[in-house]
N, CA, C and O atoms as a GROMACS GRO file, in nm:
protein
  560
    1UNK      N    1   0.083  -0.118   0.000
    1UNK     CA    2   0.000   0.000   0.000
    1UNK      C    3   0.088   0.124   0.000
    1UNK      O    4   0.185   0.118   0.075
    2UNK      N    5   0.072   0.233  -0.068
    2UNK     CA    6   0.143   0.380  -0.073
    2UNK      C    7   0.052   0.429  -0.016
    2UNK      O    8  -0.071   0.432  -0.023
    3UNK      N    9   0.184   0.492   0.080
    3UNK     CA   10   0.080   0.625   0.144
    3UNK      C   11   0.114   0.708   0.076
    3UNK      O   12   0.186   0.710  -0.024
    4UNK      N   13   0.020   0.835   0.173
    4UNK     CA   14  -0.032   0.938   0.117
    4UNK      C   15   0.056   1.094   0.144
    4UNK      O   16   0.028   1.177   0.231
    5UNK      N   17   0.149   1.102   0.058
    5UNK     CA   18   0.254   1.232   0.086
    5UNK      C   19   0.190   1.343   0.179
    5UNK      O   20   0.246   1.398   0.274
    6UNK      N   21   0.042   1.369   0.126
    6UNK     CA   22  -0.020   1.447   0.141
    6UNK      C   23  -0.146   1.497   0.220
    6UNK      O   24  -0.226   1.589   0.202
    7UNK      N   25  -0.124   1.372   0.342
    7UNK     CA   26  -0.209   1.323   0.439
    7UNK      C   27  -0.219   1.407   0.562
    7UNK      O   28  -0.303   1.385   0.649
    8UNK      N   29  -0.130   1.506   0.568
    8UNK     CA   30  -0.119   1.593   0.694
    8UNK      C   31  -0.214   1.727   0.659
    8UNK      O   32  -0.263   1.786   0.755
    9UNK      N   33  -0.238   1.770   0.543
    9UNK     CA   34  -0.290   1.862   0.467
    9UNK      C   35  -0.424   1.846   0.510
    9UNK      O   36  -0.469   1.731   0.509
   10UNK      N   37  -0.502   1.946   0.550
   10UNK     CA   38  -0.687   1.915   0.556
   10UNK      C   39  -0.702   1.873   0.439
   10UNK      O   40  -0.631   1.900   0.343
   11UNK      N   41  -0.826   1.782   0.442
   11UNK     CA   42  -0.918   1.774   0.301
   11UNK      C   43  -0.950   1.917   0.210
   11UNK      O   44  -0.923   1.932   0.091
   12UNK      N   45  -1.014   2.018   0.300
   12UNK     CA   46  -1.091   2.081   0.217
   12UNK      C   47  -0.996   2.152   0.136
   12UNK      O   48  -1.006   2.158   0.013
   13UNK      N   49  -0.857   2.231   0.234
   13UNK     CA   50  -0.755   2.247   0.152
   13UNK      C   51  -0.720   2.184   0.037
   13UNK      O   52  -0.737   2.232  -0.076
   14UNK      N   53  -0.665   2.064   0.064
   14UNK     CA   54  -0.653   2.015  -0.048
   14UNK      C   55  -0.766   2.052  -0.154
   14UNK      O   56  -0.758   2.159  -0.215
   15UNK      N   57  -0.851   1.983  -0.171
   15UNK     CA   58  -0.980   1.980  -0.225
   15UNK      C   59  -0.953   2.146  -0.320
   15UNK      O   60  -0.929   2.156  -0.440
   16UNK      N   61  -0.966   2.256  -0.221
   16UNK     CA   62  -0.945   2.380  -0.308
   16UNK      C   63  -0.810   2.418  -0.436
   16UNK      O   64  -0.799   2.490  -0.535
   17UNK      N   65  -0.728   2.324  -0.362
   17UNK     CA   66  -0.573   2.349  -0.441
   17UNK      C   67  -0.591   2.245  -0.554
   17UNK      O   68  -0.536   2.240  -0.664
   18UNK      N   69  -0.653   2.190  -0.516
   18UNK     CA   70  -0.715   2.073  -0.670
   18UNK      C   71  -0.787   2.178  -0.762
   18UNK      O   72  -0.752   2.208  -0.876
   19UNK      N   73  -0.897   2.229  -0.689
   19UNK     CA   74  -0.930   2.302  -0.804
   19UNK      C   75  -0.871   2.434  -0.832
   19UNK      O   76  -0.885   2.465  -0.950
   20UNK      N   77  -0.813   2.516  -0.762
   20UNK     CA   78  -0.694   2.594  -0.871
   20UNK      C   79  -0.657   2.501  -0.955
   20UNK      O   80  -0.702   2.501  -1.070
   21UNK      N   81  -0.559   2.395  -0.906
   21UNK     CA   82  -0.496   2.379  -1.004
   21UNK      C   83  -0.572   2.302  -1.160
   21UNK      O   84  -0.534   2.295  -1.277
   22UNK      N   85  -0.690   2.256  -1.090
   22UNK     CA   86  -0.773   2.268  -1.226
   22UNK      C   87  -0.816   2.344  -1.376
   22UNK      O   88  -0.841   2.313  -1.493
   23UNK      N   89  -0.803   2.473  -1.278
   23UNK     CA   90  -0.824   2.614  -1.356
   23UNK      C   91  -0.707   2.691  -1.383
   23UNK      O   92  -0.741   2.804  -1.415
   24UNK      N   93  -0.582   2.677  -1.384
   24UNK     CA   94  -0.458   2.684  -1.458
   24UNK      C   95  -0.404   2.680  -1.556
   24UNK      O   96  -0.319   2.754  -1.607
   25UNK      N   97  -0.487   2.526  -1.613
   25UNK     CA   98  -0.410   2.523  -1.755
   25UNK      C   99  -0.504   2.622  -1.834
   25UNK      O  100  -0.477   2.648  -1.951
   26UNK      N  101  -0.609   2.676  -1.774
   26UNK     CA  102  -0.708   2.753  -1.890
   26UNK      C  103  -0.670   2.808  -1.999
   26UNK      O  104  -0.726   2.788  -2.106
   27UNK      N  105  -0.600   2.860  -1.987
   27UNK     CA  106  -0.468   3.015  -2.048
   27UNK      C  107  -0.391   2.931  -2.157
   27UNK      O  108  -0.374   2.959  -2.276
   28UNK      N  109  -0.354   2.834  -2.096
   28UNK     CA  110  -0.236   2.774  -2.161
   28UNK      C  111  -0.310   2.706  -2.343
   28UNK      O  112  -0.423   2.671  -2.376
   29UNK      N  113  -0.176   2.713  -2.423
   29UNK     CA  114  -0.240   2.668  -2.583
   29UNK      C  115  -0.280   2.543  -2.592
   29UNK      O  116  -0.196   2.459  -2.559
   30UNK      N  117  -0.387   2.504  -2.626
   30UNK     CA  118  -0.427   2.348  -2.671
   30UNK      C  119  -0.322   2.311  -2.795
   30UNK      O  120  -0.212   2.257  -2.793
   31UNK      N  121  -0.408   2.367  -2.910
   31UNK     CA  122  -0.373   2.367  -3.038
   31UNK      C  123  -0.325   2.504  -3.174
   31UNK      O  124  -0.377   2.612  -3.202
   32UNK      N  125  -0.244   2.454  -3.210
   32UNK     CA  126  -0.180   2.599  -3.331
   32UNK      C  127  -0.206   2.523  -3.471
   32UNK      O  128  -0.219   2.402  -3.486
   33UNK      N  129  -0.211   2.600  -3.547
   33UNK     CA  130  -0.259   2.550  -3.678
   33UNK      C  131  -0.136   2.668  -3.763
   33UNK      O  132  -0.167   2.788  -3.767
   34UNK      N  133  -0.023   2.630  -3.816
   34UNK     CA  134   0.049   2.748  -3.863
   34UNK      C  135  -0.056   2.804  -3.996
   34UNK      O  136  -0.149   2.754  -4.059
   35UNK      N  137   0.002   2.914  -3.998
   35UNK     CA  138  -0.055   3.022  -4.175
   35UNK      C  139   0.009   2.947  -4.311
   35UNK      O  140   0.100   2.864  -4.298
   36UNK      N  141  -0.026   2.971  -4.398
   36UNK     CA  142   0.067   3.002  -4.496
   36UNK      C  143   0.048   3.100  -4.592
   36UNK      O  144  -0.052   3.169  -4.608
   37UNK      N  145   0.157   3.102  -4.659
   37UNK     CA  146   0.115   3.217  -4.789
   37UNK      C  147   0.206   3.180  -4.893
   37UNK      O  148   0.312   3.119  -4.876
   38UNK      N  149   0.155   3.222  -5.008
   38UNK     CA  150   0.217   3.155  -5.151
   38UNK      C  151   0.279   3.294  -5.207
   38UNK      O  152   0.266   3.411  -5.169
   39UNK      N  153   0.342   3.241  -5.300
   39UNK     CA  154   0.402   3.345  -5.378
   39UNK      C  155   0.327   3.421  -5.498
   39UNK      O  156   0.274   3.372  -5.597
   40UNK      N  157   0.336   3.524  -5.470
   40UNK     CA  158   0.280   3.575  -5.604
   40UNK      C  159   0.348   3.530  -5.739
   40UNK      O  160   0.436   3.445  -5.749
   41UNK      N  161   0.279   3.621  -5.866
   41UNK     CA  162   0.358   3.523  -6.051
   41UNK      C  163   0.308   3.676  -6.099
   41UNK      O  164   0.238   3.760  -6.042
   42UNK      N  165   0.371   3.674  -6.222
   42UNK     CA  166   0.416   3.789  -6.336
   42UNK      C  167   0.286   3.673  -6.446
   42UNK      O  168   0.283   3.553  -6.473
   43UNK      N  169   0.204   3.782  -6.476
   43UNK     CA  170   0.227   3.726  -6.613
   43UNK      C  171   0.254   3.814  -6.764
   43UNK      O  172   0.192   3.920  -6.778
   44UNK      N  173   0.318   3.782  -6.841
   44UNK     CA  174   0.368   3.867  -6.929
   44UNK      C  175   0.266   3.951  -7.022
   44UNK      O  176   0.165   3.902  -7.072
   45UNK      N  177   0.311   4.100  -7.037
   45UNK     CA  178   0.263   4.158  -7.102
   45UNK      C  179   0.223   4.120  -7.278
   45UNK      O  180   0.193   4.001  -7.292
   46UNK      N  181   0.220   4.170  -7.359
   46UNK     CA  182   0.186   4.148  -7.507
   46UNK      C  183   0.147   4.259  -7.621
   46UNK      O  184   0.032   4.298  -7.641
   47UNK      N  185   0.255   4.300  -7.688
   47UNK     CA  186   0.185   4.401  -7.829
   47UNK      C  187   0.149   4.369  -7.896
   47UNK      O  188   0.203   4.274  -7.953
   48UNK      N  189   0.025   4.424  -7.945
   48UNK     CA  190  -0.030   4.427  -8.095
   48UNK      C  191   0.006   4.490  -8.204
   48UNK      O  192   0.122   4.473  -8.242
   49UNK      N  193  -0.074   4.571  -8.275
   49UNK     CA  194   0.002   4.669  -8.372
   49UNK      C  195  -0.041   4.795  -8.323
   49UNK      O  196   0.038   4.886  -8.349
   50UNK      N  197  -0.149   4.830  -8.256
   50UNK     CA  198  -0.157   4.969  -8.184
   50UNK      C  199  -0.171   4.965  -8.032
   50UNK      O  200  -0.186   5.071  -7.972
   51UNK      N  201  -0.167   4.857  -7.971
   51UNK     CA  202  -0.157   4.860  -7.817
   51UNK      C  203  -0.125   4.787  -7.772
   51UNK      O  204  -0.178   4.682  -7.806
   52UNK      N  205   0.014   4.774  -7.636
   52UNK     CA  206   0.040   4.724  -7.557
   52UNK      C  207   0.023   4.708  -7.447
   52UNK      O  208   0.041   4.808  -7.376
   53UNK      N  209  -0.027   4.554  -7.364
   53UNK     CA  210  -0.082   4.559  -7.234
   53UNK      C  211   0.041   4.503  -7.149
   53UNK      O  212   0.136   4.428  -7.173
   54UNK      N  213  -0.007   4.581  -7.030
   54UNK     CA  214   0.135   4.526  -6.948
   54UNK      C  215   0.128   4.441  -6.859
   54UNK      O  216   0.025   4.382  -6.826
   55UNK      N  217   0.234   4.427  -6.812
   55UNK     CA  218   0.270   4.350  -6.727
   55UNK      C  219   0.180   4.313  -6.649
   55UNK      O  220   0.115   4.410  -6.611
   56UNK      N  221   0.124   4.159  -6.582
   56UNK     CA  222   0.032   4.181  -6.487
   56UNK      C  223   0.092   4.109  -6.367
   56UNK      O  224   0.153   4.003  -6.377
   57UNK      N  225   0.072   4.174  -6.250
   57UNK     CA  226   0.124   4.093  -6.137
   57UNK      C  227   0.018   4.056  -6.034
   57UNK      O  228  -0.051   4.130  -5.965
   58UNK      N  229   0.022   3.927  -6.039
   58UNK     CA  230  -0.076   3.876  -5.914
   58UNK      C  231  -0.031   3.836  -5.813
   58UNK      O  232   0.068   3.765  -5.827
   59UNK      N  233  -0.074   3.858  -5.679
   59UNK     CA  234  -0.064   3.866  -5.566
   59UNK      C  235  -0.051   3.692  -5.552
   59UNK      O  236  -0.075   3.605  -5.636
   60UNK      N  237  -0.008   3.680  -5.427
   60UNK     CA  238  -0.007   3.524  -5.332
   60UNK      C  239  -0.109   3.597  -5.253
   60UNK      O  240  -0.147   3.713  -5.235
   61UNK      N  241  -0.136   3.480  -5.216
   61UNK     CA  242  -0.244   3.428  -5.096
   61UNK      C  243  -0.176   3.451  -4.932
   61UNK      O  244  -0.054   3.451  -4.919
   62UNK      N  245  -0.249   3.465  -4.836
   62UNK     CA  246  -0.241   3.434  -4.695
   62UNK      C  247  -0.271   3.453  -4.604
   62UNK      O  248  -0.291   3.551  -4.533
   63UNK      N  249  -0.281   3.272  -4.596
   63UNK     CA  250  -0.406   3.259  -4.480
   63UNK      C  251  -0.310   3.242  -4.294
   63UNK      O  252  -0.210   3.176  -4.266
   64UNK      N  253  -0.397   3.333  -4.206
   64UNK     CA  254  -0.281   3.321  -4.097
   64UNK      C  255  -0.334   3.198  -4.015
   64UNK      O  256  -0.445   3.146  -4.017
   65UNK      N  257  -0.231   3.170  -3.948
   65UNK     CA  258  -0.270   3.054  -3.862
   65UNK      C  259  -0.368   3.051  -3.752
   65UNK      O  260  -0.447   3.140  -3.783
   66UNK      N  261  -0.401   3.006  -3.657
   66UNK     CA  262  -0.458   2.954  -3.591
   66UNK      C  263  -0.408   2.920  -3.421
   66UNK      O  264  -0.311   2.845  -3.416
   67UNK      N  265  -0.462   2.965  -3.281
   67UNK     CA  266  -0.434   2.912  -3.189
   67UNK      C  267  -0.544   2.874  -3.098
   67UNK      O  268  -0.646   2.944  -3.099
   68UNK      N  269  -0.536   2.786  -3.031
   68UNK     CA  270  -0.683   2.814  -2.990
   68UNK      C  271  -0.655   2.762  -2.830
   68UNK      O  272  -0.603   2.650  -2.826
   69UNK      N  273  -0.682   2.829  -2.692
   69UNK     CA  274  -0.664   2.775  -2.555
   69UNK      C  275  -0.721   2.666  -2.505
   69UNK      O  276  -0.826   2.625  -2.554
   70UNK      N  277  -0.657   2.602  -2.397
   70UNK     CA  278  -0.741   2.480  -2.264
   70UNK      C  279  -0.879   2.502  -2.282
   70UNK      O  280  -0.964   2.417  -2.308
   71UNK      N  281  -0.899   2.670  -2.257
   71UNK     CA  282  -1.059   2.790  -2.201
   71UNK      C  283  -1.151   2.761  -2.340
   71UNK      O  284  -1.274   2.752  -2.331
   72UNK      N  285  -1.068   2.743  -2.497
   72UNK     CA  286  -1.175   2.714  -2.545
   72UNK      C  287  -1.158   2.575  -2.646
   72UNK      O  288  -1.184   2.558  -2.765
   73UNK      N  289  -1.119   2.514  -2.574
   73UNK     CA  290  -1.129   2.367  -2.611
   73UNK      C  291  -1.229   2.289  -2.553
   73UNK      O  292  -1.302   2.352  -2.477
   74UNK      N  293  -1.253   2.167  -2.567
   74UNK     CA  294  -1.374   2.090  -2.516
   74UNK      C  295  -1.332   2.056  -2.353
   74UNK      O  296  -1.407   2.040  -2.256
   75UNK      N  297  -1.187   2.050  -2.359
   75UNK     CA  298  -1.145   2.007  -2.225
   75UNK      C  299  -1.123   2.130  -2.093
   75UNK      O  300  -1.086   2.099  -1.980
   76UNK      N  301  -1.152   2.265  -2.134
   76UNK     CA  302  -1.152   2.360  -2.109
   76UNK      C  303  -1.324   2.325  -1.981
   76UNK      O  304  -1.318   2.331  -1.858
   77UNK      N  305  -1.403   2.306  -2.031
   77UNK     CA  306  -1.541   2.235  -2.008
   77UNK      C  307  -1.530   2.168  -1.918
   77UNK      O  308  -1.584   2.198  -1.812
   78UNK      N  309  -1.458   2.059  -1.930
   78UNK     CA  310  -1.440   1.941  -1.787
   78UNK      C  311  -1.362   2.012  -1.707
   78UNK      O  312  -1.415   2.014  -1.597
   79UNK      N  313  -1.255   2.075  -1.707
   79UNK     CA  314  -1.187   2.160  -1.598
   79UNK      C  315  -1.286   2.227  -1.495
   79UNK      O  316  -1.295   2.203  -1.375
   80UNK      N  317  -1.355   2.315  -1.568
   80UNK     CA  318  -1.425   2.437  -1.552
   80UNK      C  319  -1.524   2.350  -1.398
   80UNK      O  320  -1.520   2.384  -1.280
   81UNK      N  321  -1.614   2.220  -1.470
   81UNK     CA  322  -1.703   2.169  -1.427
   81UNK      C  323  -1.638   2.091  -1.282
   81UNK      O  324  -1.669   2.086  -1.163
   82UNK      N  325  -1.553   2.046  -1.351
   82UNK     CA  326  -1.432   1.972  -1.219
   82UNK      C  327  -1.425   2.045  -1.100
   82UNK      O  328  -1.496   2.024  -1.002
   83UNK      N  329  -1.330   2.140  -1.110
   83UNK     CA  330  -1.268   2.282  -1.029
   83UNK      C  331  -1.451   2.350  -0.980
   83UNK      O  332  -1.422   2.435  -0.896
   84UNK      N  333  -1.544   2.352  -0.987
   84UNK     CA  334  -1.652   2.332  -0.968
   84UNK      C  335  -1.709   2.255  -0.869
   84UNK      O  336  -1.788   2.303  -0.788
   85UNK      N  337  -1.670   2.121  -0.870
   85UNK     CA  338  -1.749   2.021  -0.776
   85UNK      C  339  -1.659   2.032  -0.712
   85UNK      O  340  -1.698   2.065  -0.600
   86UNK      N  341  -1.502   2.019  -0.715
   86UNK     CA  342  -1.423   2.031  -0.597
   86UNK      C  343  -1.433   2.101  -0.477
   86UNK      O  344  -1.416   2.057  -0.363
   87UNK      N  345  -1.482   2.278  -0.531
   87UNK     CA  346  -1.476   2.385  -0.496
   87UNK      C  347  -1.617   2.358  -0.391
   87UNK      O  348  -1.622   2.377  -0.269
   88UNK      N  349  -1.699   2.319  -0.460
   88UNK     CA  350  -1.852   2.307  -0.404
   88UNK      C  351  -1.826   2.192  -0.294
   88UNK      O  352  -1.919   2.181  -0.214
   89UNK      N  353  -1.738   2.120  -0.277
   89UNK     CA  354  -1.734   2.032  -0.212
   89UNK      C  355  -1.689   2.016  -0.058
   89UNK      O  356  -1.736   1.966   0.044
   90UNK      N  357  -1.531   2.109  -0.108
   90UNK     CA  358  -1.476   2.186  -0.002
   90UNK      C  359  -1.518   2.263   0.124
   90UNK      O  360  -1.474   2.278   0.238
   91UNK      N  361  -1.633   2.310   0.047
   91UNK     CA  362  -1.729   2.455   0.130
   91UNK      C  363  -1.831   2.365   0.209
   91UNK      O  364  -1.879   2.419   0.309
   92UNK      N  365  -1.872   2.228   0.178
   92UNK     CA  366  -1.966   2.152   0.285
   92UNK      C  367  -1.963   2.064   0.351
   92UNK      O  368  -1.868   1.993   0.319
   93UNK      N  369  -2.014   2.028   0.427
   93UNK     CA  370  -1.980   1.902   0.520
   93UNK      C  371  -1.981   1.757   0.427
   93UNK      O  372  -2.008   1.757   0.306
   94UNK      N  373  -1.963   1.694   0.467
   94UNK     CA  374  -1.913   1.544   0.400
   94UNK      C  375  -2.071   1.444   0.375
   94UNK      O  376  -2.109   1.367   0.463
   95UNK      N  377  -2.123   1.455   0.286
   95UNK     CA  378  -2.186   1.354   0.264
   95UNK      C  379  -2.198   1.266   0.164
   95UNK      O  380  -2.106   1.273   0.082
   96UNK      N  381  -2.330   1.135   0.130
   96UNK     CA  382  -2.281   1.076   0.066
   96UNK      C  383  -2.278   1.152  -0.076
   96UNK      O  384  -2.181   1.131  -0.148
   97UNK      N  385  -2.396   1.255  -0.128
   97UNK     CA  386  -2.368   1.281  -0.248
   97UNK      C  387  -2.258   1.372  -0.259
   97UNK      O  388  -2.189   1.360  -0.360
   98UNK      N  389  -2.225   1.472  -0.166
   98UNK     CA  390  -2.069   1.547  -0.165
   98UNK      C  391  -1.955   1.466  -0.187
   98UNK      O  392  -1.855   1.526  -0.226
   99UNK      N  393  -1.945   1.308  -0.168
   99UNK     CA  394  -1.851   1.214  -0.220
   99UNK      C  395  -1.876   1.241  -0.372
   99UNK      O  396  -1.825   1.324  -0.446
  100UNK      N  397  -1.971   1.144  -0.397
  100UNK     CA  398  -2.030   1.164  -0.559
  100UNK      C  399  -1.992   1.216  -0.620
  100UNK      O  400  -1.923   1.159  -0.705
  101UNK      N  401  -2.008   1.396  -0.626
  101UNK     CA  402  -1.945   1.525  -0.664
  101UNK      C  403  -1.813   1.531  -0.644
  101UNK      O  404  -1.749   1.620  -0.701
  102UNK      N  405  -1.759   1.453  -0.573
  102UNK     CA  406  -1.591   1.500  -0.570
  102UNK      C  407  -1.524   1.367  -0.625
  102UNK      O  408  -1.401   1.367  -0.633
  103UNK      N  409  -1.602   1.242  -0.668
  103UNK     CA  410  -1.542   1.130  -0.723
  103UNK      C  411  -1.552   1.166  -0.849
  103UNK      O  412  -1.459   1.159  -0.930
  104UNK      N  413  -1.697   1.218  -0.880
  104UNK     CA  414  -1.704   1.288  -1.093
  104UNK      C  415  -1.592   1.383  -1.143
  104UNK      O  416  -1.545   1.380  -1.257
  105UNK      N  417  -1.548   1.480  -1.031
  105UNK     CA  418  -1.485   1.545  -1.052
  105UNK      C  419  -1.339   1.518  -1.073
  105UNK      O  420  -1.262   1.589  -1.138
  106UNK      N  421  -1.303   1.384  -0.999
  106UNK     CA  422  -1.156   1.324  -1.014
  106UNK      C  423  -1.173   1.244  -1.140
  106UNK      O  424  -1.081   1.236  -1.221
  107UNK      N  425  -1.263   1.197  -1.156
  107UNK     CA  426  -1.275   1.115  -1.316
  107UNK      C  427  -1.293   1.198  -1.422
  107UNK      O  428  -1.246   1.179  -1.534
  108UNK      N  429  -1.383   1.322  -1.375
  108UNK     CA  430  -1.331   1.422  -1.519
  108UNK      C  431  -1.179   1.468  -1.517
  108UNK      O  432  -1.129   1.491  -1.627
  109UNK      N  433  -1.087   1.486  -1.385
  109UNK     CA  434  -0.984   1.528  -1.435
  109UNK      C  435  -0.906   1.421  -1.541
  109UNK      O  436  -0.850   1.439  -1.650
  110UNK      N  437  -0.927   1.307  -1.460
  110UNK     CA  438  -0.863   1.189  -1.502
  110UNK      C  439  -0.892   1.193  -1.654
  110UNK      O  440  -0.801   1.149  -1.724
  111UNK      N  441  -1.008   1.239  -1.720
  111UNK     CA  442  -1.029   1.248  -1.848
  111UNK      C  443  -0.935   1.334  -1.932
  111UNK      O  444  -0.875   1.305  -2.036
  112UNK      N  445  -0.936   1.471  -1.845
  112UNK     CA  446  -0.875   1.589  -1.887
  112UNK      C  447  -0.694   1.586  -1.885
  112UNK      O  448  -0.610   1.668  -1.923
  113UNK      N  449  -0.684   1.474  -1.832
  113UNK     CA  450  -0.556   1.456  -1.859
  113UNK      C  451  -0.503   1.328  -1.944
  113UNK      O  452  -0.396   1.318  -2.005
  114UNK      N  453  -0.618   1.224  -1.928
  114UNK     CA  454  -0.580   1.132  -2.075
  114UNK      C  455  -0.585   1.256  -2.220
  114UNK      O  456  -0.511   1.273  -2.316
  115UNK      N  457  -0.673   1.303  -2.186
  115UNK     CA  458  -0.681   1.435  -2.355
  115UNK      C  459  -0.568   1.466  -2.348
  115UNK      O  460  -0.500   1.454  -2.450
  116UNK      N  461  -0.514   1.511  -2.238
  116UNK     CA  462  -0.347   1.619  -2.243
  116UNK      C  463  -0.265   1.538  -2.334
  116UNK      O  464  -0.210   1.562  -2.441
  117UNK      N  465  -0.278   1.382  -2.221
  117UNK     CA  466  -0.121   1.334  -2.295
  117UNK      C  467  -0.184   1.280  -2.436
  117UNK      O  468  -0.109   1.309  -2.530
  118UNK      N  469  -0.273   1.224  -2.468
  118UNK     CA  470  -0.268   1.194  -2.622
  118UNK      C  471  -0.255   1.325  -2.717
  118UNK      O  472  -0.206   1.326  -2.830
  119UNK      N  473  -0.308   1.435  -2.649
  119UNK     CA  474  -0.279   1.530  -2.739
  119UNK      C  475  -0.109   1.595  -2.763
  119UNK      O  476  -0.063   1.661  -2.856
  120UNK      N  477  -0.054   1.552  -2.654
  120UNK     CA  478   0.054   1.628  -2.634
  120UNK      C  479   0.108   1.697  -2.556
  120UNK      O  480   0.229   1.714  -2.538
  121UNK      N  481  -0.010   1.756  -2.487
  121UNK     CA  482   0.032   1.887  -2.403
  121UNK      C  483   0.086   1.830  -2.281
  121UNK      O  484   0.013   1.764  -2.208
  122UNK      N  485   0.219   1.853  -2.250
  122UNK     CA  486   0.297   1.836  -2.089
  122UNK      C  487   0.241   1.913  -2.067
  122UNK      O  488   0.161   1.859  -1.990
  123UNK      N  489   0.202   2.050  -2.075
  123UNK     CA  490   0.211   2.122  -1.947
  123UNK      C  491   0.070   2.118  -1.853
  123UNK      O  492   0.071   2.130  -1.731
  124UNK      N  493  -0.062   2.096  -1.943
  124UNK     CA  494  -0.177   2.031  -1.903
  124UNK      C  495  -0.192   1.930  -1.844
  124UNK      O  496  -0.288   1.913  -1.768
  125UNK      N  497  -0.116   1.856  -1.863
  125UNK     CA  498  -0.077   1.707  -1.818
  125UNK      C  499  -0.011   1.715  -1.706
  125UNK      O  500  -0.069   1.656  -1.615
  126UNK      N  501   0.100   1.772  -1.674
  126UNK     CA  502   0.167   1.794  -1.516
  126UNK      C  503   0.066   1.812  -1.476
  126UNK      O  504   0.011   1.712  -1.431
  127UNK      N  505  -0.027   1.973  -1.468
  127UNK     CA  506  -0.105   2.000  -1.370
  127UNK      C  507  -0.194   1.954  -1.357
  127UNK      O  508  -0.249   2.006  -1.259
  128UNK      N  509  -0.280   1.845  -1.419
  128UNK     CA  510  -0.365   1.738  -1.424
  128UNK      C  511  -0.312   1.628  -1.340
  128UNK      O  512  -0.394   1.558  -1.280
  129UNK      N  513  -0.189   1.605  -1.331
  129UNK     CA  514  -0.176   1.452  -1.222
  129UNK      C  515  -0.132   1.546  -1.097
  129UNK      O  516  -0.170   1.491  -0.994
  130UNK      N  517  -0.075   1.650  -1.074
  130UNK     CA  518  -0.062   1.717  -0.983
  130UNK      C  519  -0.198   1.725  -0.922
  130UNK      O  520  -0.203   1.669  -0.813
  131UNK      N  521  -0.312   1.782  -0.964
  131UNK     CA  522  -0.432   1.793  -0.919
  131UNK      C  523  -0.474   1.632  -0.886
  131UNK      O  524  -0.546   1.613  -0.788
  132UNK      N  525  -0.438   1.543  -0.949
  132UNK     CA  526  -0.531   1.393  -0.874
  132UNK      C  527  -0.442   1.382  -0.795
  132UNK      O  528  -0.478   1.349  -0.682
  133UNK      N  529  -0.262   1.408  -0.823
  133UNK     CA  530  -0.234   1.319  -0.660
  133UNK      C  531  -0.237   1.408  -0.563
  133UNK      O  532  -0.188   1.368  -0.457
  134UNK      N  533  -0.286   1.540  -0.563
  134UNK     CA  534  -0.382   1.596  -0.432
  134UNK      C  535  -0.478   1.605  -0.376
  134UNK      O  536  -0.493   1.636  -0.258
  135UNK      N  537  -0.570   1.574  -0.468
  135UNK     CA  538  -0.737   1.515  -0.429
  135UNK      C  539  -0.782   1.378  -0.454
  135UNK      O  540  -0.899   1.344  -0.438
  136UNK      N  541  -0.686   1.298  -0.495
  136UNK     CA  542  -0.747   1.159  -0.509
  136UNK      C  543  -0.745   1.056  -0.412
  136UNK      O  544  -0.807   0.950  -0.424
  137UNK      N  545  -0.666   1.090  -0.309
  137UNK     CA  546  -0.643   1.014  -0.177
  137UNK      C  547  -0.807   1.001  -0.098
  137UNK      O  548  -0.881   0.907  -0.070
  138UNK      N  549  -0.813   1.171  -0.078
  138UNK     CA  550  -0.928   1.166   0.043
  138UNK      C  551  -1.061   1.175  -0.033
  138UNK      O  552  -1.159   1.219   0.026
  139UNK      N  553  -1.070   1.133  -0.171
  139UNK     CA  554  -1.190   1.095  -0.258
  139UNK      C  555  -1.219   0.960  -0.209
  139UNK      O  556  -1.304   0.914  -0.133
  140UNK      N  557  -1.139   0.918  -0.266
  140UNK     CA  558  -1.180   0.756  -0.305
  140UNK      C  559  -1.112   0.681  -0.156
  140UNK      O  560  -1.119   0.559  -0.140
   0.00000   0.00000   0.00000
């Protein structure tokens, strides 16, 4: 059996520092989509016998990229809702559905951080197991 580093700490404390740290990665980038842009082209002028047209130059294209945050990603949502029941949880006495609410809330993180790492993001991902191994002891 492992104990619990974090066993000297009140619950509700904890419980609140879970949900900060829930609401942290908000800010931080999910996903970037770079720009691009093409090159513009010449196309050549042409005389006749009384008029010459000139030169024509057409422009490139460009489209800019793309970033988009934690805050408005789908997982932005489970945070929000998480850091939520934690918070709500903290503030009341212990019962059985105040368990309930603070077990959904460790399984949405637990969600919100399988998303991190398949997506990529360390830094969502630290503060996602940081947040369960501070509230997942006196949940479950």
């Amino acid at each position: 059996m492992v104990r619990d580093p974090w066993a000297r700490i009140d619950t509700a404390v904890r419980l609140r520092c879970g949900a900060l740290l829930a609401l942290l990665p908000l800010g931080l980038v999910w996903s970037s989509a770079p720009g691009y842009q093409t090159a513009g082209y010449s196309l050549p002028g042409s005389c006749g016998d009384y008029y010459c047209a000139p030169d024509l130059y057409v422009p490139g294209t460009y489209l800019p990229g793309s970033v988009s945050t934690v805050g408005q990603s789908g997982v932005g949502g489970l945070l929000v809702i998480a850091a939520a029941g934690l918070l709500l949880v903290s503030l009341r006495r212990r019962t059985r559905r105040t368990r309930l609410i603070a077990r959904g809330a460790v399984i949405l993180l637990a969600i919100a951080a399988g998303l991190a790492a398949s997506s990529g993001q360390g830094a969502v991902l630290l503060l996602m197991v940081a947040a369960l191994t501070l509230v997942t002891p006196p949940v479950i």
